[in-house]
N, C-alpha and C positions, 0 to 999 in steps of 0.2 A: 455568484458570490453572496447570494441573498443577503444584499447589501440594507434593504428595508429591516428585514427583521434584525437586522444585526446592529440597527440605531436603535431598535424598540427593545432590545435585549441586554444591551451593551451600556450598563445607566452611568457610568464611571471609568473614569482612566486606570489602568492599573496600578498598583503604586509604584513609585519607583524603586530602585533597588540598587547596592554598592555593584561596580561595574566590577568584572571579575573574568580574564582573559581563558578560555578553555583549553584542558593538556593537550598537547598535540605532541603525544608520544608513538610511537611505531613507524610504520614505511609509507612513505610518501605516498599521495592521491593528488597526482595531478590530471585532469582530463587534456587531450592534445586535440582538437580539433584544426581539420584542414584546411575550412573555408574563413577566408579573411576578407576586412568594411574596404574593399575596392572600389565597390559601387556609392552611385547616391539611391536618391530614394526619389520617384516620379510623384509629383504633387497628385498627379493626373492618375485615377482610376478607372477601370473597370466595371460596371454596375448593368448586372444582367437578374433576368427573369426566370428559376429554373421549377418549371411544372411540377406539384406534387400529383401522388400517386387520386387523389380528390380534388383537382383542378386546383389548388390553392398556389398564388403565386411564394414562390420562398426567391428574397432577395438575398442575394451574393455582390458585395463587394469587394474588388481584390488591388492591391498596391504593387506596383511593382519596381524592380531595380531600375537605374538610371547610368546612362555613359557617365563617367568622369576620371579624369585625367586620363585619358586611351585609352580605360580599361572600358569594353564595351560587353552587356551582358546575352547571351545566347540567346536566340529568338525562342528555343524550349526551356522551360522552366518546371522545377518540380515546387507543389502549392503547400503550404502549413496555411492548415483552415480550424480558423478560429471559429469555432458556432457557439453561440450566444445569444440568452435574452436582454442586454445592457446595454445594447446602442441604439445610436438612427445614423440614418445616412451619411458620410462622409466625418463618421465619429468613431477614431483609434480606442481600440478596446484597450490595451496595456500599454499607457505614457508613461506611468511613475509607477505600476504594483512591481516591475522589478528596478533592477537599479539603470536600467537602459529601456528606451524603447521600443516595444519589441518590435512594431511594423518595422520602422530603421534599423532595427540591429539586424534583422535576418532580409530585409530586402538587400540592403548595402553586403552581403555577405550572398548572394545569388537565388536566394529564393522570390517566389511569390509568393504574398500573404493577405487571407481571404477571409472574409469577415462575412460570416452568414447569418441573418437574426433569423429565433426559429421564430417557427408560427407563434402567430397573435403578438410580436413585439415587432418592433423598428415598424419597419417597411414589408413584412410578410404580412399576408394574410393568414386567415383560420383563427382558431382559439388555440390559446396556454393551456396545452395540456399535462403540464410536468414533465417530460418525458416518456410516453407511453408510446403506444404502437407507430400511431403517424408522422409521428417527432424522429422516431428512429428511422423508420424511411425514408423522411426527407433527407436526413443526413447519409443517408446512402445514394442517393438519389444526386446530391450536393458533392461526395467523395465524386461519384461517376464521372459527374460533367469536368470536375477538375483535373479528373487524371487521363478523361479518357476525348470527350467534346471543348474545350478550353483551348482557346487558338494556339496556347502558349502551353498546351498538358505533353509532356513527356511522360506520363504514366506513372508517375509516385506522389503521392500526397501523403502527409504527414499531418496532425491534430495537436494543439497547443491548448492549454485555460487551466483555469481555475474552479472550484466548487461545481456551480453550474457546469461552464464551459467545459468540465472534464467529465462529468457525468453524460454531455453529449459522446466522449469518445468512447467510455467505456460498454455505452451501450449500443451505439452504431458498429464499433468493432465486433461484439459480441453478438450480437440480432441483427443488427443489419444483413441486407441481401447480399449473399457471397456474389452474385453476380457481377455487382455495383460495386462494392467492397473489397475487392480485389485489386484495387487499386490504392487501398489504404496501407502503409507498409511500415507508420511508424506512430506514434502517438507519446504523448506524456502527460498523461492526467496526473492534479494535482488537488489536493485536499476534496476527492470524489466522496459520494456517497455510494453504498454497494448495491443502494436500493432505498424509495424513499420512506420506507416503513421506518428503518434506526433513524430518519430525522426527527421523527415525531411520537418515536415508542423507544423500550429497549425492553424487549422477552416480555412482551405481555403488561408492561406497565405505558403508560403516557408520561407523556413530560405537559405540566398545565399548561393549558391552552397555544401549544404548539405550531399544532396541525391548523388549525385557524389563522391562528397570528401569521404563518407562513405565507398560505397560499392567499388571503387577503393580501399580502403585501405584494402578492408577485398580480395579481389580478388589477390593484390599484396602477404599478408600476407600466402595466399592458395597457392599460388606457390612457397616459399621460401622454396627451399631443394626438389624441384619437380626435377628439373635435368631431366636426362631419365629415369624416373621413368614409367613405364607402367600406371600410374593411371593420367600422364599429360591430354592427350588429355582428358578422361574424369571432367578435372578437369575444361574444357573450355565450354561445351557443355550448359552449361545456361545463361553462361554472357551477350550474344546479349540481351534477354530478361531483365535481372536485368539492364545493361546499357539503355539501350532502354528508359526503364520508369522510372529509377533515372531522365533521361534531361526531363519529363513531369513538365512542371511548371503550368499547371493548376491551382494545389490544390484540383481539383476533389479524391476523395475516389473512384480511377479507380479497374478492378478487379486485378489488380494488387498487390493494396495492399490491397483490401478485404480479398484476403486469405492469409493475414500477419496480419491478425485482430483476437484478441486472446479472445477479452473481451467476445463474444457470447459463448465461452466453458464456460467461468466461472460459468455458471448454473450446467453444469454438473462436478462439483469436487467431488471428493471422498477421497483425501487426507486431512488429516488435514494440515491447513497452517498457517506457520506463516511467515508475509506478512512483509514486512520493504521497506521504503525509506525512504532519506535523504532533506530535503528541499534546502540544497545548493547545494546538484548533478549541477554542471553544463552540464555534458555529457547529461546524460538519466533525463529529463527534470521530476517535479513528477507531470506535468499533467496525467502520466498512472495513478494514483489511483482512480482519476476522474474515479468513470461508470466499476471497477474491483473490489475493494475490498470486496464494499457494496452491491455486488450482488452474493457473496459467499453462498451458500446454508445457511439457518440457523441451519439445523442438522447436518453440517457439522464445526467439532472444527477449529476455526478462530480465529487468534489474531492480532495486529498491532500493529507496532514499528514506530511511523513518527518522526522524531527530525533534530537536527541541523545539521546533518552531511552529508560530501560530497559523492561523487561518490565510494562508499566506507561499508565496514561494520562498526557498532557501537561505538567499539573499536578500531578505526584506523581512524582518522578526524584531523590530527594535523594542515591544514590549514582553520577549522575553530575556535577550541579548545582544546588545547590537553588536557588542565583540565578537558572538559569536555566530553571525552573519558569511552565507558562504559565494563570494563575489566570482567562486567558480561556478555557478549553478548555470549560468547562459553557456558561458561555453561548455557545461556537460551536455547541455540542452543543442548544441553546435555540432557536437563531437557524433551524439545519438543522430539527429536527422542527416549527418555527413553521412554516417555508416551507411544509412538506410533507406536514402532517398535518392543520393547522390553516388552509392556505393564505391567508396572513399574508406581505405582502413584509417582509420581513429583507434584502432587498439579497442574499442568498446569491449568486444568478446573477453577481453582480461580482467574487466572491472570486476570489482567482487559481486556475490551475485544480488547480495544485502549491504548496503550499509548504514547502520544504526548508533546512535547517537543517544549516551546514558544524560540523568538529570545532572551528572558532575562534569558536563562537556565533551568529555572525551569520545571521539567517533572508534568504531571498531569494522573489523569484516563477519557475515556469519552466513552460512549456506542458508536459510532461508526467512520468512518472519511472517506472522507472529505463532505457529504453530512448530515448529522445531524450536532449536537452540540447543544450551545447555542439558546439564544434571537436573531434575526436580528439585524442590524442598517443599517443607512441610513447616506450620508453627499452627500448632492445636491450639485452641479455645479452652479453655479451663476458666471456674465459676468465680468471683471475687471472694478473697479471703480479709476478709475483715474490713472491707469498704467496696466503693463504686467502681472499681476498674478491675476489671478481669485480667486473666496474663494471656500475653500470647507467645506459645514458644514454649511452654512444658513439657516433656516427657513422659508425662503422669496426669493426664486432663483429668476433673472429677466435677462431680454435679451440675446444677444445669442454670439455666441464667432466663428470667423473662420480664419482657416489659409488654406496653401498651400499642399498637403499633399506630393509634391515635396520636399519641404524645409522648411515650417512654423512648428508652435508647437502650441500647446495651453497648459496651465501649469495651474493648481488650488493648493491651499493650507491652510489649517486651520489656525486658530492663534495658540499661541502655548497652549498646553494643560495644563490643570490645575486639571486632573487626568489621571491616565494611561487608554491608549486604548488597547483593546485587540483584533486583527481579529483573524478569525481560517478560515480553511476551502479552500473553491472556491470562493474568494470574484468574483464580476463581477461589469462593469462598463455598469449600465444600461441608453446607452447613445439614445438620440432622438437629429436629424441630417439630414441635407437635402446635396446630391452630387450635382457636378453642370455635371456628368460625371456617366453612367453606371457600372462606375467599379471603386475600390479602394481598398487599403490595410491599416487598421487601425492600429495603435498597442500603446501600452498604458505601464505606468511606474507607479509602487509606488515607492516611497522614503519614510524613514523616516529620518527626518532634524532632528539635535540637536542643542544645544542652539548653537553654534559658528558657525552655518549655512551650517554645511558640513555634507555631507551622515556619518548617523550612522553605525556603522562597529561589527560585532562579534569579538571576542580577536583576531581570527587569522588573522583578516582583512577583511574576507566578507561581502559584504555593505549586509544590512540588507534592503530585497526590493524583488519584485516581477515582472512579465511582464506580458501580454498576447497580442494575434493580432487576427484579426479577416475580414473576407473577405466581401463585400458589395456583392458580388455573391454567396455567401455560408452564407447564413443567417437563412437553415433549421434548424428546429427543434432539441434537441439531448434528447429525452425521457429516453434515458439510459444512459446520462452522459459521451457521446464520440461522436465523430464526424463522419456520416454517411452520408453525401450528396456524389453521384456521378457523379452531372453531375451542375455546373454553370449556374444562370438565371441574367441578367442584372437586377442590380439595379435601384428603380423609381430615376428618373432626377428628382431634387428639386422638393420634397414633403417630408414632413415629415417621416420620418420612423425610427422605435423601433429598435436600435442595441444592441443586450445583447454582449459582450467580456468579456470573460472569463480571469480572470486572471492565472497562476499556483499555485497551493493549497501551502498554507503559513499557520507558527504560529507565527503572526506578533505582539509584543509588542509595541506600542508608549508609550514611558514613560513621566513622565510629564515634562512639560518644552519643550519637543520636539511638532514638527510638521507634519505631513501628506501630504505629496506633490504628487497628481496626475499628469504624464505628458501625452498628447494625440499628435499623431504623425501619418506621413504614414510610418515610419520606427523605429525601435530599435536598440537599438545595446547593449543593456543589457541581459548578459547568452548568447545572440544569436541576429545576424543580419539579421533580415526579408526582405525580399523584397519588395519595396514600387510598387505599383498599377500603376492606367493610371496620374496620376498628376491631380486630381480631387480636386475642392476646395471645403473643407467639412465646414459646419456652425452648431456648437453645439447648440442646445437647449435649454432654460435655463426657460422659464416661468412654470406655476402652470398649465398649461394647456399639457404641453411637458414638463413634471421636468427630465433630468438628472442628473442621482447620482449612487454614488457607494453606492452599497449592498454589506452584506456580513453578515457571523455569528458572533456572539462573543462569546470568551470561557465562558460556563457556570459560573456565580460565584459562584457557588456549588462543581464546579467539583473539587472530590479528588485532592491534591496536594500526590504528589510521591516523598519519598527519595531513589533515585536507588545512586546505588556501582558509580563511578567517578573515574579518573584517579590520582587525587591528595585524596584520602580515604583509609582508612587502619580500622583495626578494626571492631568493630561491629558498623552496622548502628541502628540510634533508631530514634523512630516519632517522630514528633515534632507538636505540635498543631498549624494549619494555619490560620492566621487572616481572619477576614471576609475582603472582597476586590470586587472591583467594575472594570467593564471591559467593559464600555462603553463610558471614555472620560467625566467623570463627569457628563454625561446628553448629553453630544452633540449630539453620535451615536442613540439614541433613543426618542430622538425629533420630534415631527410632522414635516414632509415637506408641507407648503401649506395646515395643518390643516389634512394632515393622516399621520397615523402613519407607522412605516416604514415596505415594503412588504415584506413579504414571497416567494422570487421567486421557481420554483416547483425546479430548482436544487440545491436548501439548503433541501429541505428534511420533514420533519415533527420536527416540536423541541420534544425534549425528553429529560429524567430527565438523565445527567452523571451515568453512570458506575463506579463501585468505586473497589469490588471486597471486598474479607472478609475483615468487622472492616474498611471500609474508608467512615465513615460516610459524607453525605454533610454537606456543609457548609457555611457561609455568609446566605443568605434568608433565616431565619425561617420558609421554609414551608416543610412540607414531600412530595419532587418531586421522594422520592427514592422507587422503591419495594424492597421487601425482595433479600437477597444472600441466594441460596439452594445449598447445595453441596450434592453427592452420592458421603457416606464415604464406603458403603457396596454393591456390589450388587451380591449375586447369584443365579443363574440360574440352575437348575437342571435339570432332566427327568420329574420329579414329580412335581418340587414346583419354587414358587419364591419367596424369599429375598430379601428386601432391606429396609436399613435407611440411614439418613445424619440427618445434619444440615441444618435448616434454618433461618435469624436472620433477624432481620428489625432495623432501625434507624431513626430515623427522630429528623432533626434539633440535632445531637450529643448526642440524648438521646432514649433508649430501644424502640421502637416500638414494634406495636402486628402483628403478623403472623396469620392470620385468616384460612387460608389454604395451603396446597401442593398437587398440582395435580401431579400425577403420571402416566404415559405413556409407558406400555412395546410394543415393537413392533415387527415382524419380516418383513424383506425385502423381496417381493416376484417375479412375472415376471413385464412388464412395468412399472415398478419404483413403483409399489404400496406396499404397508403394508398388513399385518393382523394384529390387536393391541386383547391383552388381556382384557376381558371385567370383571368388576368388581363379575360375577358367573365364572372365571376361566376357560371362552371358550374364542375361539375366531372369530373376525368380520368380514365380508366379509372387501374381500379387498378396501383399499380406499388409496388415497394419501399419502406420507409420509412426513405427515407435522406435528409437535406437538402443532398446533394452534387449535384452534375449543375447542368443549363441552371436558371435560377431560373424561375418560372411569374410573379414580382409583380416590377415595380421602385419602389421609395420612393427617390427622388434627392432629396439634398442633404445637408448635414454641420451635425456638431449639434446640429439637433431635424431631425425625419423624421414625418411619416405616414401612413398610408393610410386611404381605404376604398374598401369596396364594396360594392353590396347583393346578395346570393345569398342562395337558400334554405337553411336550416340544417335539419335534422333535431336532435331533444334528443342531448342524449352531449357526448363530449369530444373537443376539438382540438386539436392541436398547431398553434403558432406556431413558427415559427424565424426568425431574422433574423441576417443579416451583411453587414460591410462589406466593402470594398473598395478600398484608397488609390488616390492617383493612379499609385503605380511596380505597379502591379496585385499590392501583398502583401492577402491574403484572409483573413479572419479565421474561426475557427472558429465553428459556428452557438450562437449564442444559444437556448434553447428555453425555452419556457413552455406550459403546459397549462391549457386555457381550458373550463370546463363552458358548456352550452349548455342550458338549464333548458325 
């Protein structure tokens, strides 16, 4: 939670702000979890010694369920392991950061809950080393003994936290030993980093004294209650290194923090995850989604929570809205570890596969984030015409704009809108610019202006806006949506050159009336203070021949609108049908610039038709962008034979669609990550990748209900199922998967 640096950072309460209830227009989102607070909670823990891979002891303490009133809990238990550097001994990590606490809410509900300090905190030995190689072991190491040595392991462990605590899961899932790790099956990191490089940089620039202020505080925090404790001096043994290359101001991705770079595990997940951050996180910035989420396996169950709230779970944001607090977030959190630990249908596989939350409240569904979405748009840069403010949003850019990047600004701005705008996503500001100097530091603002000319604010007071900054020596490529340059190249000296800057992933509403303010700058000091470059004078671009403009996605106007549970709701939630609605500025955002229309940059993604999830049909555009919803209501698996049916249903434009087919897909996992799938004579196929794309091997035809069998030989072990449909105008839906043991 890097709770230190976030009292040295945090000088001021936010202000506050008129309370203001969020729309809760569209189909119902409610999560149903199976497990109910039967149990009590045992005073009495658990507290063992589990060997790392370097003799270092890693302490594990774990809580468990209690008899009460008859109900008594099963002598196996599956473990939610909390790893953490914020406690000591016989000290609950989350009393009050949600709105229950959580040892009690999922012990009294049959789990066991297990509280691991990494090295160099609590009661572990070793040094704090951020998370790097031997961090990630031990938490594999720690998965092991819980799922597999644990008097009480039945074989599923699941991973819970915050900041910290969720960057241990994303990176034990990811890097950790598949040996060990195989026993991990569920996780839900919240407000992670994707790597700790964006903590303390963004493309090449620093944020001032960051990278110090950080890891002193986590270093200070590691020796609090050390005294003469035997595990002191160990506790010193990495600092010279982590201090060392905290003072590197490069911006270079040295190897330093390479191997604090989590995003390349994320191929190899095996847990199912569900993924959340917050858009007003000021701490853990939600550039990490960029180049993580959306490179999660596809057969592997993923979902995503993005909304308005801060550094923080779902249900606990009162300084951006407390109305708009989501007091279903534990039981999503219930509903996710029932599926997947307990294997318990919870309906999970129906959730939408995203759901994201605009600055105006309203939650929606959308097949992925922050790299797909909607339609693009585009609002060009063009020069000030007879004062200080540039336009943004012409048709016709001309001449060029420069300032000092010591001290100058350059600032653009729409007129005011006369439809709502909607960004989503990784807007970027695709600026063309000539230095008069080798090197700089750019860094950029959106604003949204309301009518009385003052930044627009969320109820709780957070300005509604976004940054990003970007290096003229760090200009590489990022094919996978994260920042990989190692080493800096001088910028050309006045010549034109293409600077994409990236801004932080936003669900940004302009509403009408309001304005769109870009500011461009060699420094920021919004979220965070970057360090400004050599004092280089930078000249923006503004002709048909060099157009700069800001890109970016806009939310589908299709995409399902969502009524989730809120903090000021009670009772039963019901749909509500959602107007058709427009999300580009009345035309502005999708206007030719200079006679083309506006580009597709390759880090928006491919567009694709919103995700809605059962009965959320699209909407606004009468056209069917939707494939079918297949769900697997049945599936078993024998010695002998295989079973299985669902549902499959299609919509288009709010009315019945045809299901033309359901491909079927059973598979078993075998050595180097390959399959053998069952073939439609009940053999099966040499091995091949385990992907459920390509030719299908099963067809289940018909719409609605669907399904199959067959008799083949089964060997004991686990299956994969996948299923999808297929409308009539051939839109294909993404595969459904389910995991079937074979006893």
């Amino acid at each position: 939670m890097r709770s230190l640096l976030a009292a040295l950072l945090l000088l001021a309460a936010l202000a506050p702000g008129a309370s203001a209830q969020a729309p809760s227009l569209g189909s119902v989102f409610e999560p149903k979890p199976q497990s109910q607070p039967i149990y009590g909670t045992d005073p009495a823990t658990k507290q063992v010694v589990v060997e790392a891979i370097d003799g270092v002891d890693l302490f594990v303490e774990t809580w468990f369920p209690a008899a009460k009133d008859g109900a008594t809990p099963p002598a196996k238990l599956p473990s939610i392991l909390i790893m953490t550097p914020y406690v000591q001994p016989g000290v609950q990590r989350y009393t009050t950061r949600n709105d229950a606490n959580v040892i009690e809410y999922f012990t009294q509900r049959g789990y066991a809950v297990a509280q691991h300090h990494v090295r160099g905190t609590g009661a572990s030995g070793g040094c704090l080393e951020l998370t790097a190689e031997l961090q990630i072991d031990d938490g594999a190491r720690v998965v092991e003994y819980l799922g597999k040595d644990a008097p009480w392991a039945e074989g599923n462990v699941g991973m819970y936290g915050i900041s910290y605590d969720a960057e241990t899961q994303i990176s034990v899932a990811g890097r950790g030993d598949p040996a060990k790790t195989k026993y991990l099956k569920a996780i839900i990191p919240s407000e992670t980093v994707g790597g700790q490089y964006e903590y303390s940089f963004m493309d090449g620039v620093p944020y001032l004294g960051q990278a110090l202020l950080s890891n002193a505080g986590y270093f200070l925090s590691s020796m609090e209650g050390a005294g003469a404790d035997p595990k002191t001096f160990e506790r010193l043994t990495c600092q010279p290194d982590v201090f060392a290359n905290s003072g590197n101001p490069t911006g270079d991705l040295t190897p330093y923090w390479a191997i604090r770079e989590y995003r390349p595990g994320a191929k190899n997940f095996k847990a199912a995850t569900l993924f959340l951050h917050g858009f007003a996180d000021w701490n853990v910035l939600p550039i990490t989604v960029s180049g993580f989420f959306e490179r999660l396996p596809a057969d592997v169950p993923h979902k995503g929570l993005f909304g308005q709230f801060n550094h923080n779970f779902p249900d606990k944001h009162a300084n951006v809205a407390s109305e708009w607090e989501r007091p279903d977030w534990l039981p999503m959190a219930t509903a996710w570890y029932d599926r997947y630990l307990k294997r318990l249908d919870t309906g999970v596989e129906d959730w939408p596969e995203v759901q994201v939350q605009g600055t105006d409240g309203q939650w929606r569904a959308e097949a992925d984030f922050p790299t797909t979405g909607g339609p693009v748009g585009q609002l060009a840069l063009s020069a000030a015409d007879g004062g200080d403010t540039g336009s943004l949003g012409t048709p016709e850019p001309q001449g060029e704009t420069s300032f000092a990047e010591s001290e100058g600004e350059a600032v653009f701005e729409t007129a005011a809108l006369r439809a709502p705008l909607h960004l989503t996503g990784l807007p970027i500001a695709d600026l063309w610019l000539t230095s008069s100097l080798p090197d700089a530091h750019l860094a950029a603002e959106l604003h949204v202006i309301g009518a009385d000319g003052a930044d627009l604010a969320l109820p709780g007071g957070e300005t509604v806006g976004t940054f990003g900054a970007r290096s003229l020596q760090h200009l590489a490529a990022m094919p996978d949506g994260y920042f990989v340059q190692t080493m800096g190249e001088p910028a050309p000296v006045a010549t034109p050159t293409r600077v994409p800057l990236r801004f932080q992933p936003v669900d940004l509403v302009v509403p009408e009336g309001a304005r769109l303010r870009l500011r461009i700058a060699g420094t920021t000091t919004f979220k965070r203070e970057t360090v400004p470059g050599a004092a280089s004078r930078i000249t923006l671009l503004h002709g048909c021949e060099t157009p700069s403009a800001l890109r970016f996605l806009m939310a589908h106007p299709a995409a399902p609108l969502l009524n989730v549970r809120e903090g000021d709701e009670a009772g039963a939630l019901t749909s509500t049908p959602a107007p058709a609605r427009g999300t580009d500025g009345g035309g502005l955002a999708s206007r030719k610039v200079c006679g083309k229309a506006p580009e597709r940059l390759a880090a928006f993604g491919p567009e694709r038709a919103p995700d809605g999830g059962p009965g959320l049909a699209a909407r606004g555009d009468c056209r069917d962008v939707e494939a079918p919803f297949t769900t697997i209501r049945s599936a078993r698996l024998t010695r002998r034979s295989v079973k299985l049916s669902g549902v499959s249903t299609d919509t288009a434009c709010n009315q019945p669609g045809a299901v033309k087919a359901v491909h079927v897909l059973v598979a078993r996992r075998g050595a180097k990550r390959k399959c053998t799938f069952l073939t439609s004579r009940g053999r099966w196929s040499k091995p091949r990748r385990c992907i459920s794309t390509g030719a299908p091997v099963i067809k289940a035809r018909g719409s609605v209900r669907w399904s199959f069998s067959q008799r083949a030989r089964l060997a004991r072990g686990t299956y994969m199922v996948w299923a999808r449909g297929t409308d009539a105008l051939g839109n294909v839906e993404r595969s459904r998967t389910r995991r079937v043991r074979v006893r």
